[in-house]
C-alpha positions as CSV (number, residue, x, y, z in Angstrom):
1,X,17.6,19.5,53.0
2,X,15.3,20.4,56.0
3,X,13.6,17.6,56.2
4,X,16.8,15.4,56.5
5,X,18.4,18.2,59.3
6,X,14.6,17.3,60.9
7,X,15.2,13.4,60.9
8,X,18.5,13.9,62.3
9,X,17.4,15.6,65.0
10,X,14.6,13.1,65.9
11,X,17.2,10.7,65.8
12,X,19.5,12.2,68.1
13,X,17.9,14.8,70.6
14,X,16.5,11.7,72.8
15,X,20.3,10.3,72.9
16,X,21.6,13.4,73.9
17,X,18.8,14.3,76.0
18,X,19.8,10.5,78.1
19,X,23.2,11.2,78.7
20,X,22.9,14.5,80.3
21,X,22.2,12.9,83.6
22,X,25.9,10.6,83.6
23,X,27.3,14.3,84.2
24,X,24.9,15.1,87.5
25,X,27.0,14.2,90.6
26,X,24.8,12.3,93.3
27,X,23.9,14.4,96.2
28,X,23.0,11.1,98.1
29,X,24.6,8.5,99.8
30,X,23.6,5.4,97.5
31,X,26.0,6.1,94.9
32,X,25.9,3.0,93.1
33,X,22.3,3.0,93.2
34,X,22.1,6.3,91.6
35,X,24.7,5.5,88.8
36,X,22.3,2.1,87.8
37,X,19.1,4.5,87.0
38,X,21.7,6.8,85.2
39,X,22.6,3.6,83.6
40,X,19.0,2.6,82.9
41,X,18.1,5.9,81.7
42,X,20.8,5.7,79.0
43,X,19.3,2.6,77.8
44,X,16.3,4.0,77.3
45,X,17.4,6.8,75.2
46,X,19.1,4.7,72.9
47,X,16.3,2.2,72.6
48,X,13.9,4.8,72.1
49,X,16.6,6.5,69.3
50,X,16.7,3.0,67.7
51,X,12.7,2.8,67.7
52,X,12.7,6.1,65.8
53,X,15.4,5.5,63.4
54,X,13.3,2.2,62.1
55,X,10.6,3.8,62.1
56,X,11.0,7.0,59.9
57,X,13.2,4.2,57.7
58,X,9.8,2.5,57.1
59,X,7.7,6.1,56.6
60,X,10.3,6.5,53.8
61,X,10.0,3.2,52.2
62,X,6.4,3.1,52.6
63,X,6.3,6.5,51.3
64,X,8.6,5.8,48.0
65,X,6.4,3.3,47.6
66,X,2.9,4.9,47.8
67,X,5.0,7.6,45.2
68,X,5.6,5.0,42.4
69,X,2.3,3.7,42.9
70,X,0.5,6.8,42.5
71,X,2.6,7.1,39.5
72,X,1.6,4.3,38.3
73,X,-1.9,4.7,39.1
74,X,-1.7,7.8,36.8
75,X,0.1,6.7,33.9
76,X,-2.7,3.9,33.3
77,X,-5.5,6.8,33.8
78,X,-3.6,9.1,31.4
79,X,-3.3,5.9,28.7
80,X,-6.9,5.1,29.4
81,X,-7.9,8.4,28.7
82,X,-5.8,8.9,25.5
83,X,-7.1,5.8,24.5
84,X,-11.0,6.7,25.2
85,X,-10.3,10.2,23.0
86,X,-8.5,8.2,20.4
87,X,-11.1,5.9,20.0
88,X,-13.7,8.2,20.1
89,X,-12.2,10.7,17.4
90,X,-11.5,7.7,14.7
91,X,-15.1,6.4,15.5
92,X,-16.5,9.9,14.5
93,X,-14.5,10.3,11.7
94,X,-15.3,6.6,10.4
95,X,-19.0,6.8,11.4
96,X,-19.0,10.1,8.7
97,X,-17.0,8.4,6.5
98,X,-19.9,5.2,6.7
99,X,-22.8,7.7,6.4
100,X,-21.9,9.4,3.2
101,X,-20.5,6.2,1.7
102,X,-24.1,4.6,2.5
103,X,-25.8,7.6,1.1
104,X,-23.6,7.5,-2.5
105,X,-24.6,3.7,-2.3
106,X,-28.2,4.8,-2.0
107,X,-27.4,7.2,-4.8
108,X,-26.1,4.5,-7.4
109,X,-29.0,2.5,-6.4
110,X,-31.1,4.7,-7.4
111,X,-29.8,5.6,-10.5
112,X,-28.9,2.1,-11.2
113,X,-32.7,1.1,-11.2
114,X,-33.5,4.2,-13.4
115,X,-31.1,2.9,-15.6
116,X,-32.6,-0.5,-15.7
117,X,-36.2,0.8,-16.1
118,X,-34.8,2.7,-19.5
119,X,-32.5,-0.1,-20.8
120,X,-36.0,-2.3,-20.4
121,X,-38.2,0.8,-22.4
122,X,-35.4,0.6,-25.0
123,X,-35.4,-3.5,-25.3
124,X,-39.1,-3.6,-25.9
125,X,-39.0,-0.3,-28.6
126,X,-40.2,-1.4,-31.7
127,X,-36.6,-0.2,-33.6
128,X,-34.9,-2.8,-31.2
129,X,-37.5,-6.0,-32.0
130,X,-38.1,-4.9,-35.6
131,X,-41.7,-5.4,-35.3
132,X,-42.1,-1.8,-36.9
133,X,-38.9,-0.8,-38.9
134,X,-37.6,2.7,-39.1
135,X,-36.5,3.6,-42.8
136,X,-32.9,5.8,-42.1
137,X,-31.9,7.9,-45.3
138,X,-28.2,9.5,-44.8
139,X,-28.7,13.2,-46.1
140,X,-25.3,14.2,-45.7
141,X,-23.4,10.9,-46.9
142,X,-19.7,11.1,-45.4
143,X,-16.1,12.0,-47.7
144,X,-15.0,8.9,-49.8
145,X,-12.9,7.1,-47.4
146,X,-8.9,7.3,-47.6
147,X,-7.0,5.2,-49.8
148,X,-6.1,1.9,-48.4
149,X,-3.7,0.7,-51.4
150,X,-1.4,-1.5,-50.2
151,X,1.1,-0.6,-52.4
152,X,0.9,3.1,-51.9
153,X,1.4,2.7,-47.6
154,X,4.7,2.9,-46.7
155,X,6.1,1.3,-43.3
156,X,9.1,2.5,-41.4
157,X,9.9,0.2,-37.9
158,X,12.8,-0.7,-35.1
159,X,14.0,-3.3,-33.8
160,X,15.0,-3.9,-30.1
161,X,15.5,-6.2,-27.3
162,X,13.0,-7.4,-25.7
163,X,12.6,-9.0,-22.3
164,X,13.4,-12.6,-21.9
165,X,10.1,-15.0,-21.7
166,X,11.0,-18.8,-20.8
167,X,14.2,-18.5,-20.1
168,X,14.2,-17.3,-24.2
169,X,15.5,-14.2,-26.1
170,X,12.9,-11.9,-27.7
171,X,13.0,-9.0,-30.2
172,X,10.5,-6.1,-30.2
173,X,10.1,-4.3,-33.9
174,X,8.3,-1.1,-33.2
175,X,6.6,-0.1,-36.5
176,X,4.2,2.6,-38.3
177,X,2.4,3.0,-41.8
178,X,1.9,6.6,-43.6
179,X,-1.6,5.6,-44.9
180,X,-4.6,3.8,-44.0
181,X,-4.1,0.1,-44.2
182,X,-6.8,-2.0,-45.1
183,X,-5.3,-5.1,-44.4
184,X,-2.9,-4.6,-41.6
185,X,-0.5,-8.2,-41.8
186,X,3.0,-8.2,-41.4
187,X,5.9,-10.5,-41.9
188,X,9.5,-10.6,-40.4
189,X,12.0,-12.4,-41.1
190,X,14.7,-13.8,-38.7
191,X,18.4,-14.4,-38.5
192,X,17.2,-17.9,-37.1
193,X,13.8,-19.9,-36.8
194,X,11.7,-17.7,-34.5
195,X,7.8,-17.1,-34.0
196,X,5.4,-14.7,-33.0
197,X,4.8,-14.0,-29.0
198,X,2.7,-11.2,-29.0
199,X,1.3,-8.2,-30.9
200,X,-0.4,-4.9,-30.0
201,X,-0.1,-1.5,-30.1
202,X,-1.2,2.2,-28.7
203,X,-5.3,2.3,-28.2
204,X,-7.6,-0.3,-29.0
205,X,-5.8,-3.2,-31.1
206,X,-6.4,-7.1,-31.8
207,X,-3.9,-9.4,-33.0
208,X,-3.0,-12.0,-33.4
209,X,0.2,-14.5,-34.6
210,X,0.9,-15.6,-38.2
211,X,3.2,-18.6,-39.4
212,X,5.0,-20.0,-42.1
213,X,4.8,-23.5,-42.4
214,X,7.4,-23.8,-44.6
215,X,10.0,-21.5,-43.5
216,X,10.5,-21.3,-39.5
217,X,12.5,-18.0,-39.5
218,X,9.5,-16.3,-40.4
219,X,7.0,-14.8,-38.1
220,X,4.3,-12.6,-38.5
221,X,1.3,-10.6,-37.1
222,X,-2.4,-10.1,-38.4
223,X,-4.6,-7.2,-37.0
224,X,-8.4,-7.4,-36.6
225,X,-8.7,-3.9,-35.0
226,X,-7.9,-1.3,-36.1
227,X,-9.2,-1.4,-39.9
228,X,-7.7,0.0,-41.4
229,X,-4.7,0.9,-39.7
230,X,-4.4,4.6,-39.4
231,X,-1.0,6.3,-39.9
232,X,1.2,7.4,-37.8
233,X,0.5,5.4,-34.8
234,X,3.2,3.0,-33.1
235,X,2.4,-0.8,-33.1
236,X,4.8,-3.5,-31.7
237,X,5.0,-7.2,-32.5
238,X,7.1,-9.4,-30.2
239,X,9.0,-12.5,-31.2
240,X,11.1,-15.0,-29.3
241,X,13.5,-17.3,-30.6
242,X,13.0,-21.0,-30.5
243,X,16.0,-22.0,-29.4
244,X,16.5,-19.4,-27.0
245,X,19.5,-17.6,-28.5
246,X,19.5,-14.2,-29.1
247,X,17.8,-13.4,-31.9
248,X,17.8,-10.6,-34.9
249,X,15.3,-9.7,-37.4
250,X,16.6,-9.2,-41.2
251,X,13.5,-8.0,-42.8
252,X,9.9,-6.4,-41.3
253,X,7.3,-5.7,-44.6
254,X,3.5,-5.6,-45.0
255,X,1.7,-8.7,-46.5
256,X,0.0,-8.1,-49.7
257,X,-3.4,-9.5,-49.7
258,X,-2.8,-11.9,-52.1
259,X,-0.4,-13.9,-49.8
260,X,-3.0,-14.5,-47.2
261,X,-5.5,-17.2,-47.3
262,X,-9.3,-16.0,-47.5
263,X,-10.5,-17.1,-44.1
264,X,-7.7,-14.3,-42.7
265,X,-8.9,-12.0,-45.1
């Protein structure tokens, strides 16, 4: 507020200042002649109060100017600045992270070549190349294993839907046995002619599909691992229909080993 009471009076104290002498009567005989230099003099004040009004107009610009400049000027060093500390903080971090990656690297490397140093000792032993047999006698021979009689496992299982494969309907039949299996096959019958997509089950299993040749509503599953099949573990066998309709399954047993051909055996 002061400095704009300031301006104004730059502005106008010169103005003021020139007009004070149109009130001053002439005390000479050249009136006219007086009244031109009063006339003169009043020019001059307003030229100079124009000369000072541009020119504090230009300070102000100039100094609105040199404002948002400096303001600019200190944004970018703040961003530069940020940006350095940034920079320098994630390259510390990452150079740490480098360092002890490089060093379990090292590690593994090192171990690594142990490791291959003992899998060569063991390679050339004389147990692995038979050049000098070891005789092995079991002292304490394991239990008799557990019965794997077909006929005395029983098998409960589920059906479900499953998820459509092809544009094709499937069926999941959850199952388990209450006894060791020693030949783990299974047949189902369907509602329609059907076949065997998949088969597993929980832990380490192979499977894989069986078919009837002669009957193409039937679908089954043979398991290479585990044997036997332990009780009481869940098992799944997946089968699709071939026409892509959904599909049901009437019947879910175990295969007696008589109905499968020796090389499945």
């Amino acid at each position: 507020m002061l400095d704009q009471i300031l301006s104004w009076m730059v502005i106008f104290m010169p103005f003021a200042i020139s007009i004070v002498p149109i009130f001053i009567p002439a005390r000479h005989e050249d009136e006219k002649a007086h009244m031109r230099w009063r006339w003169i003099l009043v020019a001059f004040g307003v030229l100079f109060s124009i000369l000072a009004w541009w020119q504090q107009s230009r300070s102000i610009r100039a100094a609105a100017k040199d404002r948002q400049l400096a303001i600019m000027e200190t944004s970018k060093q703040v961003a530069a600045e940020t940006s350095r500390q940034v920079t320098k903080a994630v390259t510390e971090q990452y150079s740490e992270l480098i360092a002890d990656q490089k060093s379990k690297i090292s590690d593994l490397q090192t171990q690594l070549a142990a490791q291959g140093r003992d899998v060569s000792v063991i390679k050339g032993s004389n147990i692995v190349t038979g050049k000098n047999p070891m005789k092995v006698e079991v002292i304490n021979p394991s239990p008799n294993p557990p019965s794997v009689d077909t006929q005395s496992v029983n098998l409960t299982w589920t059906q479900e839907r499953g998820s459509i494969s092809d544009g094709k309907e499937t069926v999941r039949v959850t199952f388990r046995v209450d006894g060791y299996l020693k030949l783990p096959a299974f047949m189902a019958i369907c509602d329609k002619p059907c076949k065997t997509l998949s088969a597993a089950g929980i832990g380490m299993t192979q499977a894989g599909p069986l078919a009837s040749t002669v009957q193409h509503n039937v679908a089954g599953a043979l398991y290479m691992l585990p044997r036997p099949m332990p009780p009481g573990i869940d098992y799944f066998v997946n089968i699709i229909s071939v026409d892509g309709s959904p599909i049901k399954v009437n019947m879910f047993r175990i295969l007696k080993e008589s109905e499968l051909p020796p090389e499945l055996k």
